[in-house]
C-alpha positions as CSV (number, residue, x, y, z in Angstrom):
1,X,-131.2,6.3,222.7
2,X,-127.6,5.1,222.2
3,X,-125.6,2.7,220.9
4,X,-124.8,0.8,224.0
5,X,-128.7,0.6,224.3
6,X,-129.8,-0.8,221.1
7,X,-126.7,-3.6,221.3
8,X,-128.7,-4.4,225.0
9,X,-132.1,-4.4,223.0
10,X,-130.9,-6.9,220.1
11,X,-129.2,-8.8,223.1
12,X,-132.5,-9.0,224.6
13,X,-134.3,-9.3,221.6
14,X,-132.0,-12.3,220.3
15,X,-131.7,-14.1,223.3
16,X,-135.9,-13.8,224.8
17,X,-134.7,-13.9,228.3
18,X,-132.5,-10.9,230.2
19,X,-130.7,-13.3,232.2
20,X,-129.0,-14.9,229.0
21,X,-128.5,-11.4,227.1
22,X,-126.7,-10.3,230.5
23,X,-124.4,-13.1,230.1
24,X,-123.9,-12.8,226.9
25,X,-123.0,-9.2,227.5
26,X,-121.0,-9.3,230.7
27,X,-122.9,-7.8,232.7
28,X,-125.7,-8.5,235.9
29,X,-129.4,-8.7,235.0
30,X,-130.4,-5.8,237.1
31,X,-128.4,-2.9,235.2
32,X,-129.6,-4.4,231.5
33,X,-133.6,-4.7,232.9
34,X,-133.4,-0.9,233.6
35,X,-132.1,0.0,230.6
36,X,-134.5,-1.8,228.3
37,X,-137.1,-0.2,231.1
38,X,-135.1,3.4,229.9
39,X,-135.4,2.8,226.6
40,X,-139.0,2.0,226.4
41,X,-140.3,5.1,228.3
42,X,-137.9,7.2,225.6
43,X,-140.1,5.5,223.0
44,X,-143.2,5.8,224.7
45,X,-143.7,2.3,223.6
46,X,-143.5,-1.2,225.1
47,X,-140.7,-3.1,223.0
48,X,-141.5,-6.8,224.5
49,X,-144.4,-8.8,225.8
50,X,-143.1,-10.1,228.9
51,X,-143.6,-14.5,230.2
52,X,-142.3,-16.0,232.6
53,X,-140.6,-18.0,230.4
54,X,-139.8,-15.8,227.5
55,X,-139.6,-12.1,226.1
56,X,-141.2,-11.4,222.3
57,X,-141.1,-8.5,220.6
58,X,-143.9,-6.2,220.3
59,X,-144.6,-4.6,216.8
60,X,-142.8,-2.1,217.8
61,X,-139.8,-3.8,219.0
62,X,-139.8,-5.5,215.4
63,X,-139.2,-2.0,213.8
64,X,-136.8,-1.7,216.5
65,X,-134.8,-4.5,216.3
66,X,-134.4,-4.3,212.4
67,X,-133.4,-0.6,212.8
68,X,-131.4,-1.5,215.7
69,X,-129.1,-4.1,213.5
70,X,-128.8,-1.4,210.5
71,X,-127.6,1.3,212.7
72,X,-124.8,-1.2,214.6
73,X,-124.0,-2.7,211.4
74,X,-123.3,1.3,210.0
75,X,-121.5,2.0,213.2
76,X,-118.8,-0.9,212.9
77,X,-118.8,-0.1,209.1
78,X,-118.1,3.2,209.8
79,X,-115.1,2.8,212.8
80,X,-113.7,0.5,210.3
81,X,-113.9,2.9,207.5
82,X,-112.3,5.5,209.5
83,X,-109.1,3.4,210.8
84,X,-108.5,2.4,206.9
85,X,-108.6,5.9,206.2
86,X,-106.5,6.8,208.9
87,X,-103.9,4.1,208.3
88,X,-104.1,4.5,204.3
89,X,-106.7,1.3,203.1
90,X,-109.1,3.4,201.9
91,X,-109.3,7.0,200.9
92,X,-108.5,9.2,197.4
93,X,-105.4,9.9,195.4
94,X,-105.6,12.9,193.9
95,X,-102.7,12.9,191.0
96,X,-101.9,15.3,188.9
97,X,-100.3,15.0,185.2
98,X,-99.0,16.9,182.4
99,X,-98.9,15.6,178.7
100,X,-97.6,12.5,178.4
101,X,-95.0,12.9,182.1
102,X,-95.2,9.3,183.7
103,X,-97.1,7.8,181.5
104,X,-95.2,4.6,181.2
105,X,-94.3,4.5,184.8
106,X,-96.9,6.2,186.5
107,X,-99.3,3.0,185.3
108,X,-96.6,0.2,186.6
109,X,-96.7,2.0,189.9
110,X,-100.2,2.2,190.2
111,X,-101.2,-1.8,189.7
112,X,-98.6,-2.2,192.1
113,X,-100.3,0.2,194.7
114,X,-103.7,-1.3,193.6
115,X,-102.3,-4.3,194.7
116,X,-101.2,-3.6,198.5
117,X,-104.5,-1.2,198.7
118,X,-107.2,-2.3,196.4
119,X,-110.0,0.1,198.0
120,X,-107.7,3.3,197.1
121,X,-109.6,5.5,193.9
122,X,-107.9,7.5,192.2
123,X,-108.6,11.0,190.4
124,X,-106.2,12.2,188.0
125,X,-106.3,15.9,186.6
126,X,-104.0,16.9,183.6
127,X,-102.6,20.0,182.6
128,X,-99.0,21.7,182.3
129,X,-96.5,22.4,184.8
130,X,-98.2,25.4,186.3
131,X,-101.5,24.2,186.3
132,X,-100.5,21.4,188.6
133,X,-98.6,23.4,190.7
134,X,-101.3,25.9,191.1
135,X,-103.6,22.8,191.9
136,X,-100.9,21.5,194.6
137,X,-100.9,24.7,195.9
138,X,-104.7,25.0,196.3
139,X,-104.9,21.7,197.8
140,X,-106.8,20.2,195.5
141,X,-103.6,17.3,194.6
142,X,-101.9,15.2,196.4
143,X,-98.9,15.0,194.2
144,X,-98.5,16.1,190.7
145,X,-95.8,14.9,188.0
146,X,-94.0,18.3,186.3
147,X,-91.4,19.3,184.4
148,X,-88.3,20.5,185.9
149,X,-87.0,23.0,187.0
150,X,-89.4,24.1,190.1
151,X,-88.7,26.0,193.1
152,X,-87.3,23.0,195.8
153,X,-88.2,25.6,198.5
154,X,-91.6,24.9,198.1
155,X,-92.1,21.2,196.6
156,X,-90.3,18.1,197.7
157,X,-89.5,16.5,194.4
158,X,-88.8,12.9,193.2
159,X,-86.6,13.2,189.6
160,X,-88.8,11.0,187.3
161,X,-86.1,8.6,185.0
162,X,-85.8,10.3,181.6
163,X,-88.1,8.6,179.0
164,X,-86.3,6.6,176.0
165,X,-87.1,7.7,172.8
166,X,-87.5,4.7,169.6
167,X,-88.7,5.1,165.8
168,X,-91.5,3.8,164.3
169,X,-91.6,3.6,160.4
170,X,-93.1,1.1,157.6
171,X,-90.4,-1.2,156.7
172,X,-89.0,0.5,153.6
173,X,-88.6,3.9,155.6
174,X,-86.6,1.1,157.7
175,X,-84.5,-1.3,155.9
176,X,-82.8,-2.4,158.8
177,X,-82.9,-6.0,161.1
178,X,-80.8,-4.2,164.0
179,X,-83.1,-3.7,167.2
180,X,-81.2,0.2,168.0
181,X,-80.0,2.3,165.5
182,X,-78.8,5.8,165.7
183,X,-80.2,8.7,165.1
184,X,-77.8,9.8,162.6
185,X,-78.6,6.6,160.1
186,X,-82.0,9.2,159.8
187,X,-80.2,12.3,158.3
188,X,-81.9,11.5,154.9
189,X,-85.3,10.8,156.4
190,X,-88.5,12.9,156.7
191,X,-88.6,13.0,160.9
192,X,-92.2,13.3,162.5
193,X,-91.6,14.7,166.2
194,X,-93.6,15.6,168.9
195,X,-92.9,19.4,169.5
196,X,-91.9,19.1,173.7
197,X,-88.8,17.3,172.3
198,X,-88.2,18.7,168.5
199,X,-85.3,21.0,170.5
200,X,-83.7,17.8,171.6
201,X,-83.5,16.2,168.4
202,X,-82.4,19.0,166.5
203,X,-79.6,19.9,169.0
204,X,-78.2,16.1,168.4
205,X,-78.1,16.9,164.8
206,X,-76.4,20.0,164.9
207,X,-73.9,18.6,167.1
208,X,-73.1,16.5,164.2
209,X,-72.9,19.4,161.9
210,X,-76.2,18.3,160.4
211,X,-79.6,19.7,159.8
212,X,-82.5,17.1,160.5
213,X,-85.2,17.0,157.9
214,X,-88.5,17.6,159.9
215,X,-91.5,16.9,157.8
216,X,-94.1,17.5,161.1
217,X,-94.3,18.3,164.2
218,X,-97.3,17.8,166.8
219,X,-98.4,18.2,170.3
220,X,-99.9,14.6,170.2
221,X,-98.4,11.5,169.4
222,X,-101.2,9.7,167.1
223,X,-101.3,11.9,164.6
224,X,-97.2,11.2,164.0
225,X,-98.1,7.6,164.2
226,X,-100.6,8.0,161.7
227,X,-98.3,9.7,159.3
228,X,-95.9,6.9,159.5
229,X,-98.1,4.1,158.6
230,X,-99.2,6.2,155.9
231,X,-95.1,6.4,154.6
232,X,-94.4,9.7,155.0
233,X,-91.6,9.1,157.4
234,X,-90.5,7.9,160.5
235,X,-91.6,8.9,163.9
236,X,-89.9,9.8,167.1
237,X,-91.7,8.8,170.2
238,X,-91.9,8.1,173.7
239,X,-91.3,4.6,174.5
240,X,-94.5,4.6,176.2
241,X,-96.4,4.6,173.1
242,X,-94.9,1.3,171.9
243,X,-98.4,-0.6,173.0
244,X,-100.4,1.9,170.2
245,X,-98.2,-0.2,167.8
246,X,-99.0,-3.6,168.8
247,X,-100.9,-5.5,165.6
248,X,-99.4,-2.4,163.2
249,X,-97.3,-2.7,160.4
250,X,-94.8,-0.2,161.9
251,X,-91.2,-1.6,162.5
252,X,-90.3,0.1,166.0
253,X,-86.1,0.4,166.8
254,X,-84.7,2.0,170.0
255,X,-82.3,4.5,169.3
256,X,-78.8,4.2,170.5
257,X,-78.0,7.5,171.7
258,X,-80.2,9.7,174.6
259,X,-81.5,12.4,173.5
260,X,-81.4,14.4,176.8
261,X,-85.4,14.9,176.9
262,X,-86.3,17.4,179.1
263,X,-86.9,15.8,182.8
264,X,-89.5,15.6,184.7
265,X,-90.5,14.6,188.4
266,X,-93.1,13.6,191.3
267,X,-93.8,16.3,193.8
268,X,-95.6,17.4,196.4
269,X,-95.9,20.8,198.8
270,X,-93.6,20.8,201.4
271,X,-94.8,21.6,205.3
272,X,-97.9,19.6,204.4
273,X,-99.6,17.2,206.2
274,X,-99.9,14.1,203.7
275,X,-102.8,11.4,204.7
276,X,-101.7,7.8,205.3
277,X,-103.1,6.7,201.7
278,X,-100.1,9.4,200.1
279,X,-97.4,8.6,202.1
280,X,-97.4,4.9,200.5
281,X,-97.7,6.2,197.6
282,X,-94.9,8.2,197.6
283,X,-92.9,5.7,199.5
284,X,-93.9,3.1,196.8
285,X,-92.8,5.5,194.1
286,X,-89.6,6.0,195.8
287,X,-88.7,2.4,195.8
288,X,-89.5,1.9,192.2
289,X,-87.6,4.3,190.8
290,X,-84.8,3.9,193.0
C-alpha cells in the first residue's frame, strides 16, 4: 500500500462510482479498478460493496478511508514542512550569548526576524567567550555573540556597535536638568560599576589625572541599580538596561564621552554549511547594523 493508492481509494471512496474518481484523477477507469482490486487482496479485505449504480464502503473501507485522509493529510504536511525548512520558514536558531553582549540589539533584530519568519524558535545558551566558541565548534550553535578578539581564521565575525554607557542616580546624587553629562562632573561621586567595564572607566579618569571613587563593583547590573535607589551613588550601566528603570525614581543621563567598552561581535564557524533559516539571520543582522 502506497500513497498513490490510498489518494485512488478516497477518490473512489468520495466519488461512489470509478468512472467519476478516474476523471477526477486523470486517468482511464481500467488502470484505477485494478488498483482498488490490488489494494483489496493486500488487505485481505473487501473495501466496497459494489451496485450498479454506486460503490459504499465496507466497514473496513470506513477505517480505511479515515486512515487514508490522516496519512495524505501528514504527507502534504510533511513535504511542506520540509521545503520551509529547506528554504528557511521553519526550523531552529540556535544563539549563543555572553553576559549582557547584544542585549539591546540582539532583541530589535529578533522581532524583526519573527516578523518575516514567525514559525522560526529559537534556543539561546549563555556563557563567556569560550564557552560559545567551544559550543560553535561542537555544532551545537548556529552563531554566538563574543567578545573580541577571536581567531578570524576560524570564525566569520560581524563587529557588534559598541554599547553606550548612561548614569542612573536619585535626583540629589544628580542635581542636574542636562540630558548628557560627562563623566568628569562624577569625580566627587561614589561610582557603582559593573566589573567587565570598571577598566574602562578608570582609564578615562586617569587620563584626566584623576582617581574615580568606586564604592562597588558587580558582575550584574541590578544589584548596582539597587544601590542607587537606595542613595549610595550613581550607577554606570549599559544603555540596555534603561527599561529596568521605567516607573523608578532614578534620574538616567547619557554620558558625553565613550568610554571605549570592550567590543564585541556575531560569529559563526567558517567552512560551514549554514541552513536557510541562519543565512537570513545573518543577512538580517548584517543590514541592521550596517
Amino acid at each position: 500500500m502506497d500513497i498513490r493508492q490510498l489518494k485512488y481509494f478516497l477518490a473512489v471512496a468520495e466519488e461512489g462510482l470509478v468512472t467519476k474518481a478516474a476523471v477526477r484523477l486523470h486517468i482511464t477507469q481500467s488502470p484505477l479498478s485494478q488498483q482498488i482490486i490490488i489494494l483489496e487482496k493486500e488487505l485481505g479485505t473487501p473495501l466496497f460493496v459494489r451496485t450498479k449504480k454506486h460503490l459504499y464502503l465496507t466497514e473496513a473501507g470506513k477505517v480505511l478511508k479515515r486512515r487514508a485522509e490522516q496519512i495524505l493529510a501528514l504527507d502534504k504536511n510533511t513535504i511542506k514542512e520540509v521545503r520551509d525548512t529547506a528554504q528557511g520558514i521553519r526550523g531552529k536558531l540556535a544563539i549563543g550569548i555572553i553576559n549582557s553582549s547584544g542585549r539591546s540589539l540582539l532583541p530589535e533584530i529578533i522581532r524583526e526576524y519573527i516578523q518575516l519568519y514567525p514559525h522560526i524558535s529559537f534556543d539561546l545558551q549563555q556563557g563567556d567567550t569560550n564557552h560559545i566558541l567551544e559550543l560553535l565548534d561542537s555544532h551545537l550553535l548556529d552563531v554566538g555573540f563574543v567578545r573580541l578578539p577571536i581567531d578570524d581564521f576560524l570564525y566569520n565575525i560581524i563587529p557588534v556597535p559598541a554599547e553606550n554607557m548612561i548614569l542612573a542616580a536619585l535626583p540629589e546624587s544628580l542635581a542636574t536638568k542636562d540630558e548628557e553629562l560627562s563623566i568628569l562632573a562624577l569625580k566627587d561621586k561614589p561610582l557603582l560599576v559593573q566589573r567587565r567595564y570598571l577598566s574602562c572607566v578608570s582609564a578615562f579618569f586617569h587620563q584626566n589625572d584623576l582617581e574615580p571613587h568606586i564604592l562597588c563593583t558587580s558582575d550584574e547590573i541590578i544589584p548596582l541599580l539597587t544601590w542607587a535607589l537606595a542613595g549610595l551613588g550613581v550607577a554606570i550601566v549599559p544603555e540596555f538596561s534603561s527599561p529596568l528603570l521605567q516607573g523608578s525614581s532614578l534620574l538616567v543621563r547619557k554620558i558625553i564621552q565613550p568610554l571605549g567598552t570592550d567590543s564585541s561581535a556575531l560569529v559563526w564557524r567558517k567552512n560551514t554549511v549554514l541552513s536557510a533559516a541562519v543565512e537570513h539571520f545573518i543577512t538580517l543582522f548584517r543590514t541592521r547594523i550596517g
